[in-house]
C-alpha positions as CSV (number, residue, x, y, z in Angstrom):
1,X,-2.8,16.2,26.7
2,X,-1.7,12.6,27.1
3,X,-0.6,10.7,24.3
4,X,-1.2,6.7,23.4
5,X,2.0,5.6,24.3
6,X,3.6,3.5,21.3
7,X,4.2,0.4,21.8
8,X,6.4,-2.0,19.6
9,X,4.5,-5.3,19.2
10,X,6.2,-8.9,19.1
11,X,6.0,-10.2,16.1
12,X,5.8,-14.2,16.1
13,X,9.0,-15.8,14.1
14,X,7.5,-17.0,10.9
15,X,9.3,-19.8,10.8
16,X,8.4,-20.9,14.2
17,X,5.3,-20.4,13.3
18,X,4.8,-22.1,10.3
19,X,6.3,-25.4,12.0
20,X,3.6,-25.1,14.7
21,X,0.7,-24.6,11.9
22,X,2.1,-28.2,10.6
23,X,2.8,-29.5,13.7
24,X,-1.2,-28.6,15.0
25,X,-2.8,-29.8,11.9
26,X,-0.8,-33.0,12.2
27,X,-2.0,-33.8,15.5
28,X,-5.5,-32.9,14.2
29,X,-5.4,-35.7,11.7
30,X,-4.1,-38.0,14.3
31,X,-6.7,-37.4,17.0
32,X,-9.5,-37.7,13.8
33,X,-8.1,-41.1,13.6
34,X,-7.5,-42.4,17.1
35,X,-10.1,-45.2,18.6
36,X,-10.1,-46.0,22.4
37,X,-11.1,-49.9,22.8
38,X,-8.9,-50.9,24.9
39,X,-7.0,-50.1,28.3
40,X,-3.8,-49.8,26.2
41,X,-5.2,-47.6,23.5
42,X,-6.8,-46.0,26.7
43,X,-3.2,-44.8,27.7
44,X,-2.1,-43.9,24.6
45,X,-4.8,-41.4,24.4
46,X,-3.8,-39.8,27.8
47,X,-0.2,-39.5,26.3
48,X,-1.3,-38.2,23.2
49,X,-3.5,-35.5,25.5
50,X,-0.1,-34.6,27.1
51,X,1.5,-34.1,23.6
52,X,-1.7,-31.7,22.9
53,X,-1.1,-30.1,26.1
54,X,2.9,-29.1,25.1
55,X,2.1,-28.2,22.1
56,X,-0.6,-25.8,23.1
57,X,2.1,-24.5,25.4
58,X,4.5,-23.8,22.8
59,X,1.9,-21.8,20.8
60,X,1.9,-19.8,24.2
61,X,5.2,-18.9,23.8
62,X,5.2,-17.9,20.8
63,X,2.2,-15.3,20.4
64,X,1.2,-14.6,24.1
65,X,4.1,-11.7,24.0
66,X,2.3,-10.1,21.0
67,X,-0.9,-10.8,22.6
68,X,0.3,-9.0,25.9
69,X,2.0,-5.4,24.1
70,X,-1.4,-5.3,22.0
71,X,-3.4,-5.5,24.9
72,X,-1.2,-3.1,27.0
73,X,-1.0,-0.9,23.8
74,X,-5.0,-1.3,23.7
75,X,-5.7,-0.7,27.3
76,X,-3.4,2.7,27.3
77,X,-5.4,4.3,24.2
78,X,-8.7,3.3,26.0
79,X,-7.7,4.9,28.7
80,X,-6.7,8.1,26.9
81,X,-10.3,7.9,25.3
82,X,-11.9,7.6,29.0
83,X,-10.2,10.6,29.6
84,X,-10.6,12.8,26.7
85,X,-13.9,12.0,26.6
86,X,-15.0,11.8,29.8
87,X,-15.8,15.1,30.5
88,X,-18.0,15.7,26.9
89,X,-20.2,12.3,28.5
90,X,-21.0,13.7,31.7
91,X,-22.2,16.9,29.8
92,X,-24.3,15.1,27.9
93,X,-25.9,13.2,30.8
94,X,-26.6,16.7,32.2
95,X,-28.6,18.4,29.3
96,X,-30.0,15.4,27.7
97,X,-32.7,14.9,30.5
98,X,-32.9,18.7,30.7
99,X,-33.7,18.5,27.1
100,X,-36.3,15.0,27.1
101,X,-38.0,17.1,30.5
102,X,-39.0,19.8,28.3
103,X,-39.4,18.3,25.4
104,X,-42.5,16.2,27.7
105,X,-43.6,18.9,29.1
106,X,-44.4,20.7,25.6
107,X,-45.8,17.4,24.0
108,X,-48.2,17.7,27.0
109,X,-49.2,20.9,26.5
110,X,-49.3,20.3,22.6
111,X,-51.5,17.0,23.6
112,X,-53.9,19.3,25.8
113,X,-54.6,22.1,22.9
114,X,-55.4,19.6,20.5
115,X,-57.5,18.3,22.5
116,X,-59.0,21.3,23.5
117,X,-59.6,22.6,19.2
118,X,-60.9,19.4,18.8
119,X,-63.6,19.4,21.2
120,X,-64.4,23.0,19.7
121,X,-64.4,21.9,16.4
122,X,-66.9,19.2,17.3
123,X,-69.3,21.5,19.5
124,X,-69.0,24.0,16.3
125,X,-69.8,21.2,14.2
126,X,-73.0,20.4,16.0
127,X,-74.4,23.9,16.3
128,X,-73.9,23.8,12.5
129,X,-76.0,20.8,12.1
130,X,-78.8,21.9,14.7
131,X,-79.0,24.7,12.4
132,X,-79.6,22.8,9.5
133,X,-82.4,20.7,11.0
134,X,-84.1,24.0,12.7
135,X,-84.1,25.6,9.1
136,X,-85.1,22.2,7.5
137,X,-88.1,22.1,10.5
138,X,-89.1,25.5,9.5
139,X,-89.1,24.5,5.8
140,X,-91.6,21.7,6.6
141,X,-88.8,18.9,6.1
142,X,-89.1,17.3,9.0
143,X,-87.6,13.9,8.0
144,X,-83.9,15.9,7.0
145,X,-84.4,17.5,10.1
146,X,-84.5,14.0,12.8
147,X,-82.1,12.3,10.2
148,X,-79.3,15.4,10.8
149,X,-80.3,15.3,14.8
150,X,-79.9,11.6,14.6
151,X,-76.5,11.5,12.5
152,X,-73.3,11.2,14.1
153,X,-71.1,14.4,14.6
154,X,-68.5,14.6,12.2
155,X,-65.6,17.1,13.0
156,X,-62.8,17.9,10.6
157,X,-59.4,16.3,12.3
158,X,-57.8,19.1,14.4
159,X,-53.4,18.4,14.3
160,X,-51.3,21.3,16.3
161,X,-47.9,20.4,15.4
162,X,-44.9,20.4,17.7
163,X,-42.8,23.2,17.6
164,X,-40.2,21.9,20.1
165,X,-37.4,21.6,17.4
166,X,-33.5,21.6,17.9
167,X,-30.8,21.6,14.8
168,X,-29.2,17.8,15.0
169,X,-31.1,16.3,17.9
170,X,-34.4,14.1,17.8
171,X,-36.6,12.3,20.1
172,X,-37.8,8.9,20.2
173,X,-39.8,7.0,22.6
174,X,-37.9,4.6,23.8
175,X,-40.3,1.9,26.2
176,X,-39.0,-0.4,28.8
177,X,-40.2,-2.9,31.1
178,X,-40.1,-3.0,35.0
179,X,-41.2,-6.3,37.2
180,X,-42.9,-4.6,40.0
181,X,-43.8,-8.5,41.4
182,X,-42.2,-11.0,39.9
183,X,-44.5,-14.0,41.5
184,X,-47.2,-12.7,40.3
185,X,-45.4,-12.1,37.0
186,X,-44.5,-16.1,37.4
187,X,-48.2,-16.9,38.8
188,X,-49.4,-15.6,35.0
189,X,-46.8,-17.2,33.1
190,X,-47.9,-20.7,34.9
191,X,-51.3,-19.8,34.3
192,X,-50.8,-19.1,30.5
193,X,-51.7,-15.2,30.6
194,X,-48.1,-14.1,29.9
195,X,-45.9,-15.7,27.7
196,X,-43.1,-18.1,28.8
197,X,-40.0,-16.0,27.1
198,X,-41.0,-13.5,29.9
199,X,-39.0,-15.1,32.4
200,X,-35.9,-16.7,32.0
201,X,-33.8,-19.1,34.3
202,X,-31.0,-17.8,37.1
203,X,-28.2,-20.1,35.2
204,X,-25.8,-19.1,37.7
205,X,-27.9,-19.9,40.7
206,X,-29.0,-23.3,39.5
207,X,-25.4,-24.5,38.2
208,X,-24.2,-23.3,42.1
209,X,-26.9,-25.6,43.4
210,X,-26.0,-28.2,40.9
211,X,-22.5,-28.2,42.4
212,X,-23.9,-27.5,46.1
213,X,-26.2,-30.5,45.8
214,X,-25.1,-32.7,42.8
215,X,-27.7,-35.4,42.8
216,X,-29.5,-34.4,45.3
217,X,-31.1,-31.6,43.7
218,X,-34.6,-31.8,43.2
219,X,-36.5,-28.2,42.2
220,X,-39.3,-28.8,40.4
221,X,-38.8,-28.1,36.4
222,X,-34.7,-28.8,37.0
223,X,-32.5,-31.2,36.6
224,X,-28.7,-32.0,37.8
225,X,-26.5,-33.4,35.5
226,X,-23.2,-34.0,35.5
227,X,-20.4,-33.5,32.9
228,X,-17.3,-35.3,33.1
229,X,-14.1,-32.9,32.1
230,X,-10.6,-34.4,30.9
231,X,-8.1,-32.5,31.8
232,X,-4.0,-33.3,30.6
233,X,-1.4,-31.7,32.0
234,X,1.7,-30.7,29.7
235,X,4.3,-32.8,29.7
């Protein structure tokens, strides 16, 4: 059986560190103060982006060779997960829907029994009651007899319990939706018969277009925008 190999991690110089921690805070306080009004204080803030830049970079270097054994050390012991438990997933996926067909099939045939009890409790309870009114209509009560021919049929509740049982598993129903035509689906949501949450924008799609088509873009319901990005490079 494979093992998780052991890895040694990298631990980040504490001393290092805690000058970075000081250095980072410091430039915090320093950007929280910085105003751009002119064209001078303009390119002071693009130097002051470099500095941001380096010292971003030097964090790097520091913990990016603990962050790189953890993640090697995390991606081996997935792996040896995958494998171990590969096989016990795949034999689930083989008896589970073995297990949910039967299970349906039983519910149906519990489903048809019931209903086949209860419709023989009901036709016994209304030979009972046409009984009663004959015996009432050859007692001379002809009133009780058209008041129980009138009354409605009242069978006692008929439950056959399933008996499709297995120690540690259970059933749930589990409903899902499916868009079998999704312009009608939109044709209902414009006309207010579903609601709006039922369809949701292609992000990706419109953002490609946005970058396609920039200003240009003109879909109905959308529109482009552009967001400038500052980038510095380290210095």
């Amino acid at each position: 059986m494979s093992a998780v190999p052991r890895i040694s991690l990298v631990e980040p110089e504490p001393e290092r560190q805690s000058a970075l921690e000081r250095k980072a805070l410091a430039i915090k306080a320093e950007a929280q103060a910085l105003v751009i009004r002119t064209a001078d204080e303009f390119r002071a803030a693009g130097e002051f982006l470099v500095n941001v830049k380096t010292a971003l970079g030097e964090i790097e270097q520091l913990c990016d060779p603990s962050i790189e054994a953890a993640h090697r050390s995390h991606k081996a012991a997935l792996a040896v997960k995958a494998k171990l438990a590969g096989p016990l997933l795949e034999a689930e996926k083989i008896v589970k829907p073995l297990m949910a067909t039967y299970n349906a099939e039983q519910e149906r045939r519990r489903q048809e029994e019931q209903r086949r009890l209860q419709e023989e409790a009901k036709r016994k309870a209304e030979d009972e009651r046409l009984e009663l009114a004959l015996q009432a209509e050859k007692a001379g009560d002809a009133q009780s007899a058209e008041e129980l021919i009138a009354a409605p049929v009242e069978a006692p509740l008929v439950v056959v319990r399933s008996e499709t049982k297995a120690e540690g598993v259970s059933f749930r129903e589990n409903w899902k939706a499916m868009v079998v035509d999704l312009k009608t689906l939109v044709r209902a949501v414009a006309d207010g018969t579903a609601p709006l949450a039922a369809i949701v924008p292609n992000q990706s799609f419109l953002d490609s277009q946005a970058k396609a088509l920039k200003a240009e873009l003109s879909y109905p319901g959308v529109k482009a925008y552009n967001e400038t990005i500052v980038s510095g490079r380290r210095g």
